[in-house]
KOLSE-542164 format. One line per field, with one value per residue (C-alpha): residue number from 1; chain; x, y, z. Coordinates in nm, 3 decimals. Layout:
BEGIN
num <- [NUM,...]
cadena <- [A,...]
px <- [X,...]
py <- [Y,...]
pz <- [Z,...]
END
This chain:
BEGIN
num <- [1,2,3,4,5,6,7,8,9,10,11,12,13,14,15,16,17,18,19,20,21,22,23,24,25,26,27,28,29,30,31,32,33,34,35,36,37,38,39,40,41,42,43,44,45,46,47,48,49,50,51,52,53,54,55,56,57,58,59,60,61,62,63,64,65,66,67,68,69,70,71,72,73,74,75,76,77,78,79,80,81,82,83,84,85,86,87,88,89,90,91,92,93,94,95,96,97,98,99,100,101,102,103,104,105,106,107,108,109,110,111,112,113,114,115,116,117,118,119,120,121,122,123,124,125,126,127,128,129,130,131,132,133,134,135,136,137,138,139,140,141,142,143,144,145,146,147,148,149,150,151,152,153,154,155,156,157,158,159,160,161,162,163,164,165,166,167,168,169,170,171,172,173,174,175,176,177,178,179,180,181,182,183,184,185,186,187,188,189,190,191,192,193,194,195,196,197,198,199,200,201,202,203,204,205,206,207,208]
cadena <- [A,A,A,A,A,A,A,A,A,A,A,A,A,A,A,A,A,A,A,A,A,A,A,A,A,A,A,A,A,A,A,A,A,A,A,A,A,A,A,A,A,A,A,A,A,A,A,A,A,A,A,A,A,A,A,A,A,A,A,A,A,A,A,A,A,A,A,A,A,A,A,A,A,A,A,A,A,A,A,A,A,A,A,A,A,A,A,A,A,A,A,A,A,A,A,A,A,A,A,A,A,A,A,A,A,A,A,A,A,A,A,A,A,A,A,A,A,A,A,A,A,A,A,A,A,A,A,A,A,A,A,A,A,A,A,A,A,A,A,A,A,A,A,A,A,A,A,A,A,A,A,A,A,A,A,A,A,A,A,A,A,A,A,A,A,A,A,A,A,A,A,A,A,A,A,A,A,A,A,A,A,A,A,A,A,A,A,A,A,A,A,A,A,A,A,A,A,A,A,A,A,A,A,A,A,A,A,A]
px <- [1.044,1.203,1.590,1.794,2.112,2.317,2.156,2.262,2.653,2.659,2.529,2.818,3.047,3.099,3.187,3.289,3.543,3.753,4.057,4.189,3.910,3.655,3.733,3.452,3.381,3.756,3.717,3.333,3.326,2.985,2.757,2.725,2.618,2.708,2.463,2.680,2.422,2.586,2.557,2.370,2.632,2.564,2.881,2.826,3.064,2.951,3.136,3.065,3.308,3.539,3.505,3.676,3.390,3.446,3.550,3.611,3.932,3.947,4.013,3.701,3.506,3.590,3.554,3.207,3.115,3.249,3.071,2.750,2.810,2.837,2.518,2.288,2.491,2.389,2.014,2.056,2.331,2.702,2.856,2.542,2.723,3.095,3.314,3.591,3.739,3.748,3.956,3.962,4.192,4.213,3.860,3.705,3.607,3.471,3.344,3.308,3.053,2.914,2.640,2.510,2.236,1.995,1.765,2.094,2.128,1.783,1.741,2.088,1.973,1.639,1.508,1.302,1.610,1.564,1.770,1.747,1.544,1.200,1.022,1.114,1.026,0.754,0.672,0.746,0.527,0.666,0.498,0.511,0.209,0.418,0.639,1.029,1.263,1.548,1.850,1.761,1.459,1.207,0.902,0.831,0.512,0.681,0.491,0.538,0.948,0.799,0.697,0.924,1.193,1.188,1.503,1.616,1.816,1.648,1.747,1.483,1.552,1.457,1.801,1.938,2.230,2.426,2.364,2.663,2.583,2.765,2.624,2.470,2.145,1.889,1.561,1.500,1.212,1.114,1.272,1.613,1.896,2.129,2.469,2.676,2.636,2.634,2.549,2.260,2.129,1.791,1.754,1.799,1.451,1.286,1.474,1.264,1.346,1.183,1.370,1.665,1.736,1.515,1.297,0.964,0.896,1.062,1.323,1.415,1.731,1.726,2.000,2.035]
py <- [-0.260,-0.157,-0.211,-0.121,0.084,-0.265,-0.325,-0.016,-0.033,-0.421,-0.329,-0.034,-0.302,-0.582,-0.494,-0.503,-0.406,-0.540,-0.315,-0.199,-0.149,-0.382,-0.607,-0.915,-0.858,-0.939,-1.280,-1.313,-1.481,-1.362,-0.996,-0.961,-0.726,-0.660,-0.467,-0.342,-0.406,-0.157,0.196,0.042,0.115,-0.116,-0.268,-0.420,-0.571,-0.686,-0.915,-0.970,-1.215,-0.946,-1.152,-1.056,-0.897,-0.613,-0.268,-0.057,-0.016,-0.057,0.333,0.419,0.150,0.326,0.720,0.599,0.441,0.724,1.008,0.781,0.742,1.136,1.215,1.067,1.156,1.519,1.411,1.214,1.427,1.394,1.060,0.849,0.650,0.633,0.423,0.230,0.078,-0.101,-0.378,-0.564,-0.892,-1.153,-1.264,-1.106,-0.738,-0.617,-0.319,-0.249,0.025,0.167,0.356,0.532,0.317,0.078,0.383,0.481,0.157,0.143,0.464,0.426,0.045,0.177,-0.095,-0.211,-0.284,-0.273,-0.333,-0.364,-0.528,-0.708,-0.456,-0.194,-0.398,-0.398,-0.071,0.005,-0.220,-0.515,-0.830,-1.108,-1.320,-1.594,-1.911,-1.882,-2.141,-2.269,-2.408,-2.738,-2.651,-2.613,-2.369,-2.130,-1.847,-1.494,-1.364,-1.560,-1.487,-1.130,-1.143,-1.364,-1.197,-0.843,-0.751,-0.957,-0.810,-0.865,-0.767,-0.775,-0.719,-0.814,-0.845,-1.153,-1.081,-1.314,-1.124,-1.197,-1.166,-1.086,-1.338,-1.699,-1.703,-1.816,-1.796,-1.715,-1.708,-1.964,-1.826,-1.851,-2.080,-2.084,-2.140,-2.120,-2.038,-1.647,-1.627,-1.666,-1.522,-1.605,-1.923,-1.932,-2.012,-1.763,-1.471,-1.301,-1.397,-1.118,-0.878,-1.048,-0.834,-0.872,-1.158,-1.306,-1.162,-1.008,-1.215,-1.212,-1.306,-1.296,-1.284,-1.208]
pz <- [-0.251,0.047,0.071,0.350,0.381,0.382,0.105,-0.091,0.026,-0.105,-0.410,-0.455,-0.374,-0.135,0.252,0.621,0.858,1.126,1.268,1.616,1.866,1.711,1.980,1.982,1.643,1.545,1.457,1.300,0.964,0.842,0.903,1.272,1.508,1.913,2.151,2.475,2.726,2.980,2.731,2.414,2.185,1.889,1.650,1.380,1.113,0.792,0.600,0.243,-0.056,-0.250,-0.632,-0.954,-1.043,-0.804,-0.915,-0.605,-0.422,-0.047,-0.053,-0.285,-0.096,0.243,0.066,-0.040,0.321,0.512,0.286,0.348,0.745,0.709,0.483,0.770,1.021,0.890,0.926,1.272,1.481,1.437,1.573,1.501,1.286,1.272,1.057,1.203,0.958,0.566,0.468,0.172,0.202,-0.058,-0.121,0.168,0.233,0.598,0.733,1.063,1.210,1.527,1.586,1.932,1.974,1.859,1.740,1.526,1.384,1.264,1.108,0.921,0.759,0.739,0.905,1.294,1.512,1.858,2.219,2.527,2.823,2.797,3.015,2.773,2.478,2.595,2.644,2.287,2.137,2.046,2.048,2.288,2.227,2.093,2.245,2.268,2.222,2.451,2.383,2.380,2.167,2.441,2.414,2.670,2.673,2.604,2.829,3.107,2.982,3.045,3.347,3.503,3.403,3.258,3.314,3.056,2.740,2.414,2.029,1.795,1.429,1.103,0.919,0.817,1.045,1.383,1.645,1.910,2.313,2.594,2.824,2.696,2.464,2.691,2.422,2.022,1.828,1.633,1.319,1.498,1.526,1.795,1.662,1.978,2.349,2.232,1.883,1.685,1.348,1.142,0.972,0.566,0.542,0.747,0.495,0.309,-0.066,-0.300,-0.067,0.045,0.327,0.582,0.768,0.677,1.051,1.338,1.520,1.884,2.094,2.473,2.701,3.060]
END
């Protein structure tokens, strides 16, 4: 069974982050993750409900997040991965990462994560065969999406994750729901159950 690096840390405990310097992430109530469209740094804060049932400390939650961040940053280059911050507050815990790149976030969760525009997309394989939604539910050919408009950003992932935008969501997949004019993250249904961690199928956000 595969099981991502998220999935590993929330079985140690429960997490996420928050902290000076998280910036749009401050205020997220559930696991969400930022692309910066100008240097493809990727942010990502993952917020998880702290129960009695919980052992760890926020210090021996953070020890064992940091000396994970470090183990693959040993693997992948230093700075890959780098830990901003652990909180645990009342019933919540949060943890908030950043990684180089989108490259960086996948190899750390283990997992196909990608960003950045549809022309390069594209180029590295990924499918766009399919119809995109709008908005207001309308369906549009990827491909014409494609070659219309290939500067376009795009994150495509396979984490049941929000993924928050800098501009407004223009087009999803069909296994998406848009939940506000820059968020959107992969509907309950459309989660792969057996695993728990990732989609039935890859999921795609675009964003000018």
């Amino acid at each position: 069974m595969k099981k991502s690096r998220k999935f590993l840390i929330l079985c140690a405990a429960a997490v996420a982050a928050l902290l000076a310097g998280c910036g749009k992430l401050d205020d997220v109530d559930r696991t969400t993750v930022y692309v910066d469209p100008e240097n493809g740094v990727v942010q990502e804060a993952i917020v998880e409900e702290y129960t009695d049932e919980d052992t760890y400390s926020e210090n021996e939650l953070e020890a064992f997040v940091q000396e994970d961040a470090a183990a693959y940053n040993e693997e992948a280059g230093a700075d890959s991965v780098t830990v901003s911050g652990v909180k645990v507050s009342g019933d919540e815990v949060r943890i908030l990462l950043r990684y180089a790149d989108s490259s960086a976030y996948a190899g750390y969760h283990l997992t196909d994560f990608f960003a950045g525009t549809l022309a390069e997309a594209q180029e590295a394989g990924y499918d766009f065969s399919g119809t995109l939604l709008d908005p207001e539910g309308e369906a549009t050919a990827a491909s014409d999406l494609l070659s219309g408009h290939p500067d376009y950003h795009v994150v495509i992932f396979e984490e049941p994750v929000q993924i928050l935008t800098d501009s407004p969501v223009l087009y999803v997949s069909s296994n998406v729901v848009i939940r506000s004019e820059t968020t959107a993250e992969v509907t309950e249904d459309n989660v792969n159950q057996e695993v728990g961690v990732v989609t039935s199928e890859k999921a795609y956000v675009i964003y000018e």
